[in-house]
BAVOKE-372146 format. One record per residue (C-alpha): residue number from 1; x, y, z. Coordinates in steps of 0.05 Angstrom, whole numbers, plus 32768, in hexadecimal, padded with zeros to 4 digits. Layout:
N
<NUM <X Y Z>>
...
***
This chain:
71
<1 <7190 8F03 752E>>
<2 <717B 8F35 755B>>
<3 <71C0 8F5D 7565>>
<4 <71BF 8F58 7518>>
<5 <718C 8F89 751C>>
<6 <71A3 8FB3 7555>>
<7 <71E8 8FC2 7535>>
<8 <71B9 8FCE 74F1>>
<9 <7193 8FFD 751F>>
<10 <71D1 901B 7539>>
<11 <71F1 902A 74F1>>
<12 <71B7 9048 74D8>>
<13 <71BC 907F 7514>>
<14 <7203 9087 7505>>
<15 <71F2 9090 74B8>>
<16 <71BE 90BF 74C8>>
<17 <71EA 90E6 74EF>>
<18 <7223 90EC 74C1>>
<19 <71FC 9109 7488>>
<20 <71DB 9142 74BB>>
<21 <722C 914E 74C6>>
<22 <7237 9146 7485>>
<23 <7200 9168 7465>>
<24 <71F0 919B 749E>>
<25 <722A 9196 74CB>>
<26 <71FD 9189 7508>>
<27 <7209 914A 7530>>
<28 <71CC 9138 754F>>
<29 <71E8 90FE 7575>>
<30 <721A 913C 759C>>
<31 <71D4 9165 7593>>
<32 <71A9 912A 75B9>>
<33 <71D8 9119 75F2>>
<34 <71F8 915F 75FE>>
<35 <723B 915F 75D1>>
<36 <726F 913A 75B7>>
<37 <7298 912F 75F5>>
<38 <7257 9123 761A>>
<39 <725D 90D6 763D>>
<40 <721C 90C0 7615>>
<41 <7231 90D8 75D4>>
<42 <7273 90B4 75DE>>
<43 <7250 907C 75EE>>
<44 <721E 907A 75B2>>
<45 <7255 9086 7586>>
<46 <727F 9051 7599>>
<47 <7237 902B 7597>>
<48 <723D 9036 7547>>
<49 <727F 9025 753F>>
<50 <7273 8FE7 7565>>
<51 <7246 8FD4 7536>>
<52 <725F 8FE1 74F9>>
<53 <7295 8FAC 7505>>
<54 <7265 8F7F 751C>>
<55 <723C 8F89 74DA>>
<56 <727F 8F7F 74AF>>
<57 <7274 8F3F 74C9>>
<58 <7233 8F2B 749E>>
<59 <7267 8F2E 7455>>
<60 <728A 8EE7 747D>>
<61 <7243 8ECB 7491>>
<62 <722B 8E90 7468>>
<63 <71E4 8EA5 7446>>
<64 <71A8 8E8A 7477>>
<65 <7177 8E68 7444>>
<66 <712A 8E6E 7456>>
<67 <70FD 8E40 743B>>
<68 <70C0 8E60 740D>>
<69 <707D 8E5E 7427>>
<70 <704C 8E33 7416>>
<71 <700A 8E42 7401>>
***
């Protein structure tokens, strides 16, 4: 599913910039878009935490089986 893979997409940004903060303390999401009170870092943040909810979703999906492929 295609927002699946957005809010996958999203996450990984958010992961990425937690460990700068945590590693470096530089948030380069506040760096990108001009600080952390900035509109459009507000935005992307809430952006992650949007879809980290909607990924907590995928532990009360039923498993999607795919057939093999045939030679």
């Amino acid at each position: 599913m295609i927002l699946d893979r957005i809010a996958l997409f999203l996450c990984i940004v958010g992961a990425i910039n937690w460990g700068s903060i945590g590693l470096f303390s530089f948030d380069i999401v506040a760096w990108i878009f001009g600080g952390q009170g900035d509109i459009f870092s507000r935005i992307v943040y809430t952006l992650v935490a949007i879809s980290g909810l909607w990924l907590t979703t995928l532990f009360f999906r039923s498993r999607e089986t795919t057939p093999a492929l045939e030679s």
